[in-house]
C-alpha positions as CSV (number, residue, x, y, z in Angstrom):
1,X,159.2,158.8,61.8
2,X,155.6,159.5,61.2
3,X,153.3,155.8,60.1
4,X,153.1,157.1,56.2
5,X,156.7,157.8,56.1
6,X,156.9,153.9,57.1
7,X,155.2,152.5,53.7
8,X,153.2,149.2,54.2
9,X,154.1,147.2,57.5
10,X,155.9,144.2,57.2
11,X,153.9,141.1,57.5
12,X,156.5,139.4,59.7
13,X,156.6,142.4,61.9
14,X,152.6,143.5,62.6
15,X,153.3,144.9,65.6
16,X,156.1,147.7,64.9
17,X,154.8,151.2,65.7
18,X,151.5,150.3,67.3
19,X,151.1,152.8,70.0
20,X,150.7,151.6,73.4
21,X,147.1,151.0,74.7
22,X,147.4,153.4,77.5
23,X,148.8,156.0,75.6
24,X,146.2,155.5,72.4
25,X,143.2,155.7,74.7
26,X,144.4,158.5,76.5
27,X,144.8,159.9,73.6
28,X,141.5,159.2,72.0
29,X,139.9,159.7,75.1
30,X,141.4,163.0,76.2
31,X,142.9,162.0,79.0
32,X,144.3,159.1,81.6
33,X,141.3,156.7,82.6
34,X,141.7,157.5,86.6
35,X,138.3,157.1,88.0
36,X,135.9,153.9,89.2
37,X,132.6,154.1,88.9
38,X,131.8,154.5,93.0
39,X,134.0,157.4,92.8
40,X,132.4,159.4,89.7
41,X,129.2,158.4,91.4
42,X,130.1,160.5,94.8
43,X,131.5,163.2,92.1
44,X,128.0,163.1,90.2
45,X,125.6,162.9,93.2
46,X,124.1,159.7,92.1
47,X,123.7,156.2,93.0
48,X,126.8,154.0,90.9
49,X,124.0,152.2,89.5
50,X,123.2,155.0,87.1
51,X,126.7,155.0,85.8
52,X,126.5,151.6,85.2
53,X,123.3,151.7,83.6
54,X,124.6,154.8,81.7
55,X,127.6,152.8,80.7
56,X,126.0,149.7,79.6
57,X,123.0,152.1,77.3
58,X,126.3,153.0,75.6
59,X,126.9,149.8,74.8
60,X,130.3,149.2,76.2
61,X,131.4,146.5,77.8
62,X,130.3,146.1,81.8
63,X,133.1,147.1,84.6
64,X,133.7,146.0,87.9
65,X,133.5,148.8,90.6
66,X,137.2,148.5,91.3
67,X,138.2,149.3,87.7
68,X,139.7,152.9,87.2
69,X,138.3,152.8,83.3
70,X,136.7,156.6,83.9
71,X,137.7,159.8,82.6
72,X,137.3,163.5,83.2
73,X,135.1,163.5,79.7
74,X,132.7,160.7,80.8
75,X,132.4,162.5,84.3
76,X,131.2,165.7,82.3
77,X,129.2,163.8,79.7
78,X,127.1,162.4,82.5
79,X,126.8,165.2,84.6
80,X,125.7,167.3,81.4
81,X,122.8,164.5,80.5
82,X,121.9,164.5,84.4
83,X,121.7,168.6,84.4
84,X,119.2,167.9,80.7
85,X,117.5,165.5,82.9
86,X,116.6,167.9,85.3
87,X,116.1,170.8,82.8
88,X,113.9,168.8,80.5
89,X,112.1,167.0,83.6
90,X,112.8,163.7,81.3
91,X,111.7,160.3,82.6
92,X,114.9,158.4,83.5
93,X,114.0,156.1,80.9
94,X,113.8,158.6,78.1
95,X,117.9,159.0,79.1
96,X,118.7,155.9,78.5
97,X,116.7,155.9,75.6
98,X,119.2,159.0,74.4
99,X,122.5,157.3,75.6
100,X,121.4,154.0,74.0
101,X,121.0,155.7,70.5
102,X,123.9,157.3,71.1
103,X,125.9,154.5,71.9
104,X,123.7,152.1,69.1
105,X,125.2,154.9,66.5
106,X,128.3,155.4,67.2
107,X,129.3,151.5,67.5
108,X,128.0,151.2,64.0
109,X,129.6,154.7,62.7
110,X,132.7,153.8,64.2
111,X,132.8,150.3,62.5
112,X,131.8,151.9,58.9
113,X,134.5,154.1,59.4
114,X,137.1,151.9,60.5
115,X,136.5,149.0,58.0
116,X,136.3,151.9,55.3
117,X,140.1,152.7,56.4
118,X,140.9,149.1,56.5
119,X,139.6,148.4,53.1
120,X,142.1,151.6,51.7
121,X,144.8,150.2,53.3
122,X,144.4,147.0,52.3
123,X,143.2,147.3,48.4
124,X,145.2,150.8,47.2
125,X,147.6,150.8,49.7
126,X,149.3,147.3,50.0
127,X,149.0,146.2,53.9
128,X,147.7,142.5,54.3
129,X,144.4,142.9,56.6
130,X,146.2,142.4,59.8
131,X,148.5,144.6,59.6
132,X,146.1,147.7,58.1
133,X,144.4,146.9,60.9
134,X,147.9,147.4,62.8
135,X,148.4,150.6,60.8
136,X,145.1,152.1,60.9
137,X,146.0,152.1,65.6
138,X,148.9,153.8,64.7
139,X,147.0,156.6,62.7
140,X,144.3,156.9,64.5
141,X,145.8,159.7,66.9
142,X,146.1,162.2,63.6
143,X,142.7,160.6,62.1
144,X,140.3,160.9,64.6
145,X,139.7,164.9,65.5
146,X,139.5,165.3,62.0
147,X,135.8,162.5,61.8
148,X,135.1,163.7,65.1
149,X,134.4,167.1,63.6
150,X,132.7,165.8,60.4
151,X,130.3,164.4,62.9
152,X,129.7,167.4,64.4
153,X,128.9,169.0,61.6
154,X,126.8,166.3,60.2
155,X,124.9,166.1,63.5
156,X,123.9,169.9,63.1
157,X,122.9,169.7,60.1
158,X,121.1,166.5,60.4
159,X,119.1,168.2,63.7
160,X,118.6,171.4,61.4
161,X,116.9,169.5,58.4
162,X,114.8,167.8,61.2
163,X,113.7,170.7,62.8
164,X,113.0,172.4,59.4
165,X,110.8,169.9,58.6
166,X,108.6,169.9,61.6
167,X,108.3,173.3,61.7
168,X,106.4,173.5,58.2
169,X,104.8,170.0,58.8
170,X,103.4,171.4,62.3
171,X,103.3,175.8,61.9
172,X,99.5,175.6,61.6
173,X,99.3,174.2,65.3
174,X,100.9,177.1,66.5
175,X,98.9,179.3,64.4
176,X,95.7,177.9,65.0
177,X,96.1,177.1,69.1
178,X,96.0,173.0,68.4
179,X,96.5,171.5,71.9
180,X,99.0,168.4,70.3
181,X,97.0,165.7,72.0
182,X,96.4,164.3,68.3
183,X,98.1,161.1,67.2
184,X,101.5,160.2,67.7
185,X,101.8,158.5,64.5
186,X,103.1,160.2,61.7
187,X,101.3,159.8,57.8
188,X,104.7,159.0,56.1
189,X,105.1,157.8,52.2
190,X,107.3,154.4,53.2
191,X,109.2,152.0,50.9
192,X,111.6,149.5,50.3
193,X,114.0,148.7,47.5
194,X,115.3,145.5,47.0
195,X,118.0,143.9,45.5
196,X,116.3,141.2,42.8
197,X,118.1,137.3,43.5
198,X,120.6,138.8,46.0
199,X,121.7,134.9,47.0
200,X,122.1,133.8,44.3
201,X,124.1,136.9,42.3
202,X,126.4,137.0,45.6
203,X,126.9,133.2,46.1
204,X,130.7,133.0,44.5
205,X,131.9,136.3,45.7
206,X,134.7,137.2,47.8
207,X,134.6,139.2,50.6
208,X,135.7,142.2,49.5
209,X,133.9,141.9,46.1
210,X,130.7,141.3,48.2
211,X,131.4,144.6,50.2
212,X,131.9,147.0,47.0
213,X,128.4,145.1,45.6
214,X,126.5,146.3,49.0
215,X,128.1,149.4,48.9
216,X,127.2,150.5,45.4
217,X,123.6,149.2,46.0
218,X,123.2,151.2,49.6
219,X,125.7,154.6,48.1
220,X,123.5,154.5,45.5
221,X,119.8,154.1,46.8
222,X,121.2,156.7,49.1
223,X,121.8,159.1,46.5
224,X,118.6,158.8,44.9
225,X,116.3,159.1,48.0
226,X,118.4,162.2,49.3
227,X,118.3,163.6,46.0
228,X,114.4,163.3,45.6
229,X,114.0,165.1,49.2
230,X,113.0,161.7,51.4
231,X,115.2,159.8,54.0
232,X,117.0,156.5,54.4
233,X,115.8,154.9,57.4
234,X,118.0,152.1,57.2
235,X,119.9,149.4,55.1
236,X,118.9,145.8,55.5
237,X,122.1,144.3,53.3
238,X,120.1,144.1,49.9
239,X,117.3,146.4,51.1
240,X,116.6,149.4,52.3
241,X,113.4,151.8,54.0
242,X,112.7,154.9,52.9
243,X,110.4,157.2,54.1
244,X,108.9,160.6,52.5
245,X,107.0,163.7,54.2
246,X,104.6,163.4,50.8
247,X,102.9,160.6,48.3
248,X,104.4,162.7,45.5
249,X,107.8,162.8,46.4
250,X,107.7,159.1,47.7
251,X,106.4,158.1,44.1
252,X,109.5,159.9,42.5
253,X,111.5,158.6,45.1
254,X,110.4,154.6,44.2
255,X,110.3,155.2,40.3
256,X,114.0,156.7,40.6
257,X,115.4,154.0,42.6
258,X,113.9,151.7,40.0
259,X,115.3,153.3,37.3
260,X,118.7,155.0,38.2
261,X,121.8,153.2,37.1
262,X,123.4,154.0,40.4
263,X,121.4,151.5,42.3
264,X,122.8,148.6,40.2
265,X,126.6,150.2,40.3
266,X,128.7,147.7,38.0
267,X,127.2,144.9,38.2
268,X,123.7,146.0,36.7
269,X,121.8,144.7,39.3
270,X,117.8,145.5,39.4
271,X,115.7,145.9,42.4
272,X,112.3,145.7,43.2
273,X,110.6,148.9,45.1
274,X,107.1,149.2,47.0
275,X,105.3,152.1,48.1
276,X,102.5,153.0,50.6
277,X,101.3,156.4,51.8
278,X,99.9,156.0,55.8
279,X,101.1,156.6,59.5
280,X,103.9,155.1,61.0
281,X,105.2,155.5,64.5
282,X,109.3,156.6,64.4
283,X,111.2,155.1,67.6
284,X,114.4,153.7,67.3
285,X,115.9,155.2,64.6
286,X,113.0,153.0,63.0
287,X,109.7,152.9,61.7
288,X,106.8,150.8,62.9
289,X,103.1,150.3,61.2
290,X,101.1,148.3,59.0
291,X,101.8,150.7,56.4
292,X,105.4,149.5,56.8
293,X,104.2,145.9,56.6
294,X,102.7,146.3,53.8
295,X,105.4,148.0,51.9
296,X,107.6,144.9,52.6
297,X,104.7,142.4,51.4
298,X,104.5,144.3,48.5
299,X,108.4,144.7,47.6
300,X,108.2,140.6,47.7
301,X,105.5,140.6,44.8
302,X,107.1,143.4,43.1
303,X,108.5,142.1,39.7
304,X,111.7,142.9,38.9
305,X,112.7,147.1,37.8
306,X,108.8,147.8,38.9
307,X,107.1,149.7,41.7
308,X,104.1,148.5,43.1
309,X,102.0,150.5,45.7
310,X,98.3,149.8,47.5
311,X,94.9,150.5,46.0
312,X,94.4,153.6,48.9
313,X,98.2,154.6,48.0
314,X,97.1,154.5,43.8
315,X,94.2,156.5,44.5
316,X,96.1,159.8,45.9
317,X,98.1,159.7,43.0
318,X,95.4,159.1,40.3
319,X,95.0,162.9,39.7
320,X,98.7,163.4,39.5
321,X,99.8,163.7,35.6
322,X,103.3,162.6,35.9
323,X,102.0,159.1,37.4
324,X,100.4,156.4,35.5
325,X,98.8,153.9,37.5
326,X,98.0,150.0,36.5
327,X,95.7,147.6,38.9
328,X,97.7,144.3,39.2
329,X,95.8,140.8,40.0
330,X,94.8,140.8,43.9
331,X,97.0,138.5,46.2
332,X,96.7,136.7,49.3
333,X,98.8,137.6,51.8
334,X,99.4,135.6,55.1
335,X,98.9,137.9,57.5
336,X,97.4,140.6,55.7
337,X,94.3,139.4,53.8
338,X,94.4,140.3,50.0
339,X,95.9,142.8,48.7
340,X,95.6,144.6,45.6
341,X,98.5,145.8,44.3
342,X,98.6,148.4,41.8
343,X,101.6,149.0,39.5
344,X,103.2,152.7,39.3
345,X,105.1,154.1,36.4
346,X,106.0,157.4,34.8
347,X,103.4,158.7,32.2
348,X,105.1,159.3,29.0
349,X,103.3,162.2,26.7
350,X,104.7,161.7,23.1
């Protein structure tokens, strides 16, 4: 009998139909876990301290040499980044740079995911949280090809857009013979949005009312930055960073996240939203700068359901009609000096 032909688990009996370990992770994993580390090692032609090393950049758990927790797919998955290694001529720590983003990833995509299943289970379809947790094992086996896929495809298409990008950002080096010895530092539009009194509105929520509150924010803010043409960079519980290839689009970008409904979901919650046009350095999945600094100094000052950007920011948007632009009191800022923000909003023709 399959585990939806079951209905709900009984709470007295959590455990009933839960594959065994062995069996799940051989499933999962394509295969029996048969190998130590010494022994892929002599297989790989490299010292076992690279498949340690490779291991912990994953971010799983350390193994002791004796342990046979190896498979034939983490043999070929490091003898495939060895052979890139070798093709590419990459410094050994640019791969584990690649594994650790990898692994960094995939722990949290796999915990989205898996609390995402949890939360069905648990709110439409019955199960108390242990045992969804139970169920979700037991359906994992018919789950998981299914997301691996959707990753795949995401993955493409994520590379594609990124590559797209570059190639108009960067065509006139080609064309013109530029040597790329320039800066490494890329001039980005950059911005947060953040969610006005988060404490406070959140202090006397449940758990699970406090997840669908984040989620509307972050689905939301998503949608409108994707929408607009710009990038999430990442979600700080009530915040997030954005970044833009253009001032232009990073103004529509800030004005839309303060004014779409879909960033407050149900609970009509406004946000605050900076903006500031100037080069950041991307590592990490991240961005670094004082442009970036300044973006989050200025989201603090921001008043709530406005956009505030910098003086140099104000000025390449001054000649844009669809922009009107207001100069805002100077501030002190520890750390920064004074600033001088300037309000943005939409110009209105009547």
């Amino acid at each position: 009998m399959s585990s939806e032909d079951r209905g709900p688990a009984r709470v007295d009996d959590p455990t009933a139909g839960v594959l065994e370990d062995h069996l799940l992770d051989d499933h999962l994993l394509g295969g029996p876990a048969a190998r130590t580390a010494p022994e892929v090692a002599a297989e790989l032609g490299t010292g076992v301290e690279f498949v340690h090393e490779s291991w912990r950049a994953l971010g799983l758990s350390a193994v002791d040499d004796d342990e046979r927790i190896f498979t034939d797919d983490d043999v070929r998955a490091l003898r495939e980044i060895l052979q890139l290694a070798d093709d590419q001529r990459l410094d050994p720590s640019t791969v584990t740079t690649l594994l650790r983003s990898t692994g960094h990833t995939m722990d949290r995509l796999v915990l989205w995911q898996a609390e995402a299943l949890v939360g069905d289970l648990v709110e439409r379809q019955g199960f108390d949280p242990v045992a969804a947790r139970l169920e979700l094992l037991d359906r994992l086996p018919g789950i998981a090809p299914v997301l691996e896929r959707q990753l795949t495809h995401a993955w493409r298409r994520q590379l594609a857009a990124y590559a797209g990008r570059y190639a108009v950002e960067f065509s006139h080096a080609r064309e013109q013979g530029v040597s790329g010895q320039g800066e490494l530092r890329l001039a980005r539009a950059v911005g947060f949005a953040d969610i006005v009194d988060f404490t406070k509105r959140t202090a006397g929520f449940e758990s699970i009312e406090l997840a669908h509150f984040v989620q509307d924010f972050e689905s939301g803010a998503r949608d409108v930055i994707s929408a607009a043409g710009a990038r999430v960079v990442k979600t700080i519980g009530d915040a997030v960073l954005y970044v833009a290839d253009d001032v232009a689009t990073g103004a529509e970008v800030a004005l839309g996240l303060a004014e779409a409904p879909a960033t407050r979901g149900e609970h009509g919650v406004p946000v605050r939203v900076s903006l500031v046009w100037g080069r950041v350095l991307a590592r990490f999945g991240d961005v670094f700068g004082p442009s970036v600094n300044l973006a989050a100094r200025l989201v603090d000052i921001a008043d709530p359901g406005s956009v505030l950007v910098d003086r140099d920011t104000a000025g390449l948007l001054a000649d844009d009609a669809r922009f009107a632009l207001t100069a805002r009191p100077g501030v002190e800022v520890q750390g920064l000096g004074m600033i001088e923000p300037v309000q943005l909003q939409r110009a209105y023709r009547g």
